[in-house]
Structure formats: C-alpha cells, structure tokens
VMD Tcl script that draws the C-alpha trace (Angstrom):
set ca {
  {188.75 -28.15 157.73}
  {187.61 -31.55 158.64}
  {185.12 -34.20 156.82}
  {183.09 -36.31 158.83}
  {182.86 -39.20 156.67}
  {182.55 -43.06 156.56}
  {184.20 -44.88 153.54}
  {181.03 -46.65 152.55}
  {178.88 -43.86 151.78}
  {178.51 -42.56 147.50}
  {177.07 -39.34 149.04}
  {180.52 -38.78 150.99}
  {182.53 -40.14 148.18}
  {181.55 -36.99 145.87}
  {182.84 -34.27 148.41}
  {185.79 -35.99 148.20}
  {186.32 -36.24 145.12}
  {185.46 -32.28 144.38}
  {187.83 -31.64 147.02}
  {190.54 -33.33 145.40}
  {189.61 -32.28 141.64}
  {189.48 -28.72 143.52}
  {193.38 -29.66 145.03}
  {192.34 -28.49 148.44}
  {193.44 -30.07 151.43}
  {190.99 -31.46 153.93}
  {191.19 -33.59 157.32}
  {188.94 -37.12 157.43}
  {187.54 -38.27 160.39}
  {185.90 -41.38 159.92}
  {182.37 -42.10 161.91}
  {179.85 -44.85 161.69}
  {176.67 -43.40 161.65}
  {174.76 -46.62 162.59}
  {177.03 -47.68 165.68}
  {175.64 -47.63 168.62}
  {178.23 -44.94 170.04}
  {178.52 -42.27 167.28}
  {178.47 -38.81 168.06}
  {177.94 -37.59 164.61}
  {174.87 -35.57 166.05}
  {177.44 -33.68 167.62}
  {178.30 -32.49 164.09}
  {174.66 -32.92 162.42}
  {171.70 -33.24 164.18}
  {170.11 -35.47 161.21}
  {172.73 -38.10 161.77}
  {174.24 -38.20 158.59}
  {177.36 -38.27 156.88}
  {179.30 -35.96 155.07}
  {179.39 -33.27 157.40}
  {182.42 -30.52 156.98}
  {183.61 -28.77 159.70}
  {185.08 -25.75 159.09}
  {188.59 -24.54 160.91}
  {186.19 -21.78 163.17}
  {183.65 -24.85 164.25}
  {181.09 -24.30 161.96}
  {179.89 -27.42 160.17}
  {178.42 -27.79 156.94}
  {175.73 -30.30 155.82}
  {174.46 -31.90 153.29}
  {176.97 -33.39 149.85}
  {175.29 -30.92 147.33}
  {175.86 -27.71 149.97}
  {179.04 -29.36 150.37}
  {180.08 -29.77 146.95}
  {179.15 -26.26 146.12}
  {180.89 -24.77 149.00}
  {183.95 -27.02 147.97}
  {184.21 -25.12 144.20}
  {184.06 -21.71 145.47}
  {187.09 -22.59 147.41}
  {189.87 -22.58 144.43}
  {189.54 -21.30 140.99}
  {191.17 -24.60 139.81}
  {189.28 -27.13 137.89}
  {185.50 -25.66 138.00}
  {182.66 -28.25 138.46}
  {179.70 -25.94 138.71}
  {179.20 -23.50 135.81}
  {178.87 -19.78 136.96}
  {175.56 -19.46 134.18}
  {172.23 -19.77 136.01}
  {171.08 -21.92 133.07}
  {174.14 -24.00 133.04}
  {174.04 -24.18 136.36}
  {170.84 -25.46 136.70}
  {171.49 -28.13 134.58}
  {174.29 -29.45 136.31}
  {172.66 -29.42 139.26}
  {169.98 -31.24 138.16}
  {172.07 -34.15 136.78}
  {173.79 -34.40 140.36}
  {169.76 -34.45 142.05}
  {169.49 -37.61 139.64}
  {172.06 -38.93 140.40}
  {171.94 -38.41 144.35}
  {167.48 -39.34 143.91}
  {169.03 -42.38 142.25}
  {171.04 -43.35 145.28}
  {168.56 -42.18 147.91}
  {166.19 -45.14 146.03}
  {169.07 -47.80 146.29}
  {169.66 -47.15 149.80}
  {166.19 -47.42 151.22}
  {165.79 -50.74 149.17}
  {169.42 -52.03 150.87}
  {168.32 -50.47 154.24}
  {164.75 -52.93 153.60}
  {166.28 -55.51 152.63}
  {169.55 -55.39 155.82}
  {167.91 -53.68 158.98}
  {164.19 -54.74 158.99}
  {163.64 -58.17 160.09}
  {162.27 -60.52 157.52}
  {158.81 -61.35 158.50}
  {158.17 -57.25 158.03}
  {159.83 -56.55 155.07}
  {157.90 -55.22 152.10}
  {158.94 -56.33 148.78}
  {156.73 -53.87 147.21}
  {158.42 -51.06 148.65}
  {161.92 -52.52 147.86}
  {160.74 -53.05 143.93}
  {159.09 -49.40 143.99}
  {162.85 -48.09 145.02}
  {164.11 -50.36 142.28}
  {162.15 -49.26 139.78}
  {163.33 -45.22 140.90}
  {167.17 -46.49 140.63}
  {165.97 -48.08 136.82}
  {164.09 -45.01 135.20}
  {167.57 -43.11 136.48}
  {169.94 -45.06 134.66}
  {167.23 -44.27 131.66}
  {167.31 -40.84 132.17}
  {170.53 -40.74 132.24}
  {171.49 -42.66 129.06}
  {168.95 -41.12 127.11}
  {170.53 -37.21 128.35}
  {174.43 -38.35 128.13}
  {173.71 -40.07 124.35}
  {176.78 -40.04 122.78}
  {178.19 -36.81 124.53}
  {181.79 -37.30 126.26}
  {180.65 -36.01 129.24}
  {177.30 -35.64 130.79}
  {177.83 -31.61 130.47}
  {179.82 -29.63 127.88}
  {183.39 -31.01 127.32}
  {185.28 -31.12 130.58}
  {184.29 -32.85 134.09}
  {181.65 -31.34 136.40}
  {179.71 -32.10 139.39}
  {177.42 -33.27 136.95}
  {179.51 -36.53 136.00}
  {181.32 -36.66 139.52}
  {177.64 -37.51 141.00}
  {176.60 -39.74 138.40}
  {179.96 -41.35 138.21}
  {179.23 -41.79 142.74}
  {176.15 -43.43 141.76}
  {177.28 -45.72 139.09}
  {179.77 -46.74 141.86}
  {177.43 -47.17 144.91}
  {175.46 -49.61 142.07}
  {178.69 -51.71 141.07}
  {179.70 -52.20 144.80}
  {175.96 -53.13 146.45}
  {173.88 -53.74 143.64}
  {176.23 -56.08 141.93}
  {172.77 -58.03 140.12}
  {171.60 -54.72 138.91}
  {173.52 -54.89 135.45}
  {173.44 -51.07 133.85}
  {176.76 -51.84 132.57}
  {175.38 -54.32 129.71}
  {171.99 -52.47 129.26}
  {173.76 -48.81 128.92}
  {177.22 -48.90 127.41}
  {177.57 -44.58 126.97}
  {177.07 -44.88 131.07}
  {179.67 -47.55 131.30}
  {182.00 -45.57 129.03}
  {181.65 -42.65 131.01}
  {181.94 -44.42 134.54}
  {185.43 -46.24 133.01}
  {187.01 -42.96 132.18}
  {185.97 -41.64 135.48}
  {187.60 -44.44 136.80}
  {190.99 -43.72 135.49}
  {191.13 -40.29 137.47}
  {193.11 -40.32 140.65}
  {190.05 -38.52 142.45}
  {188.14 -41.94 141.94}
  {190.79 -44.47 142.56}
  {191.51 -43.03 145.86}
  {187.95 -42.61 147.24}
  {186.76 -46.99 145.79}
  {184.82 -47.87 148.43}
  {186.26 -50.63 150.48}
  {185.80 -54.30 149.00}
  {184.20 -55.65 152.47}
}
mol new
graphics top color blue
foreach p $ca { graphics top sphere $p radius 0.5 }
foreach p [lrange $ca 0 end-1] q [lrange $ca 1 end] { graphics top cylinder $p $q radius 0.2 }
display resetview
C-alpha cells in the first residue's frame, strides 16, 4: 500500500497516525496538490490528498474512509469501537474535528489564493466563527474526561488532536490553548506519542 500525501495537510496527518497506532506498514508518496504539475487526479479525481492506494491499484479516498479502512487492518490498538452507539459517537467527534478544519482552511485559502481587492472578510470571519463554536463543543464534551472517549485513545482524540495541530501551526493568533486548558491537556499528551512526533507538520 501507498499514501498519497503532502506533509502539510491535518486531514493526511490522521491516516498516518492510525496507521502507525495500528503498526502497519505503508509507502508515502508525497504530491502537491496545488502545483501546477500534479497528477494526483490520477489517484482521485477530486484532487485531494490522502488518497491510499492499495497493493492491487485500487485507491481509497477520503481520511475518515481511510481511517476506518486503516483499523480493520490489525486487531492492535482499536480506534473505532465495534458498538453502533459507540461508534457513532466517535465518529462524530472526528466530523468535528475534520468540520473544524474544513472552516480553517477555506478562511487560509481566502485569505492566501484570492487576490486582495476580492477577498471577503465576512466569509473569512463566518469560517472563524465555525473553527470557535468547535473548540466550544469540544471543551464543553471532553470536560474533565482523560480522553475525549472512554479511557484509551481513539479516532476520536487522533482527529481532534490533527485539528488542534493544523490550529497551532497556521492559526498561531487563534489562542484555544489559554481559553481551553482540558483541550490543551489533551493535545500535550497526544503530543508525547511517537505517532504525533513523527507526522509535526514541517516548521516552513
């Protein structure tokens, strides 16, 4: 298997980090979806990044797909309950989280591809104001809890833990740190794991 990927990306950065919680093995190719010669559309039509290509040619799409198709692999270390309740609720913590980043994205894409004279500062605040009632939610539902479901990792705090990160590294101003300490304590001791410290986004 091989993951289409690009170092930058949160959504990429939670594969990878199920795939190494999960201990299984995986090729990276790196590809730049916004250079003017990628072929990622060879892999994914929609242009984006991950994309897992499995060892017969099929690719996969999509991190949450990915992710899911990534714990079914090995019984080690499981990150999505097999309860359809439980389930559920992992799975929405990880569409918070990944709504959360889909909002800070649009308002960095505003802000870096759209010349200045037609940006909209009403649609970057309106994104803003997505990424803020997130880190709300997301306080209010982790409270004092250890982890943001039962008492081991999960997708659940592998995606919010992605998002947390994609904040501290392009939304430096945006201080969630100081206005929710649980989240901070929670994205510190994610931070310790080796699945984290090898998939830090690149300082430049």
């Amino acid at each position: 298997m091989k993951l289409i990927y690009s170092p930058t990306s949160p959504y990429v950065r939670k594969v990878r980090i199920v795939f190494l919680e999960k201990k299984v093995d995986i090729d990276l190719e790196t590809n730049s979806v916004w250079a003017a010669d990628t072929n990622i559309a060879t892999y994914n039509p929609l242009g984006k990044v991950p994309c897992l290509v499995l060892d017969d040619g099929e690719a996969i799409q999509d991190s949450r797909v990915i992710a899911e198709y990534a714990d079914a692999l090995s019984p080690v270390s499981k990150l999505i309950p097999a309860d359809h309740r439980e389930r559920a609720t992992v799975k929405t913590w990880e569409a918070l989280a990944d709504g959360l980043v889909d909002a800070s994205i649009l308002a960095r894409l505003e802000k870096t591809w759209r010349p200045a004279n037609e940006q909209s500062q009403a649609w970057v605040d309106r994104q803003i104001g997505k990424v803020n009632a997130a880190l709300r939610q997301m306080s209010e539902q982790l409270g004092e809890n250890a982890w943001c479901f039962g008492n081991q990792i999960t997708l659940a705090d592998i995606a919010v833990g992605c998002a947390l990160g994609y904040l501290a590294f392009r939304f430096p101003e945006i201080q969630w740190q100081s206005q929710y300490p649980n989240l901070d304590r929670l994205y510190q001791k994610l931070l310790q794991r080796p699945s984290f410290k090898e998939t830090e986004p690149p300082t430049t």
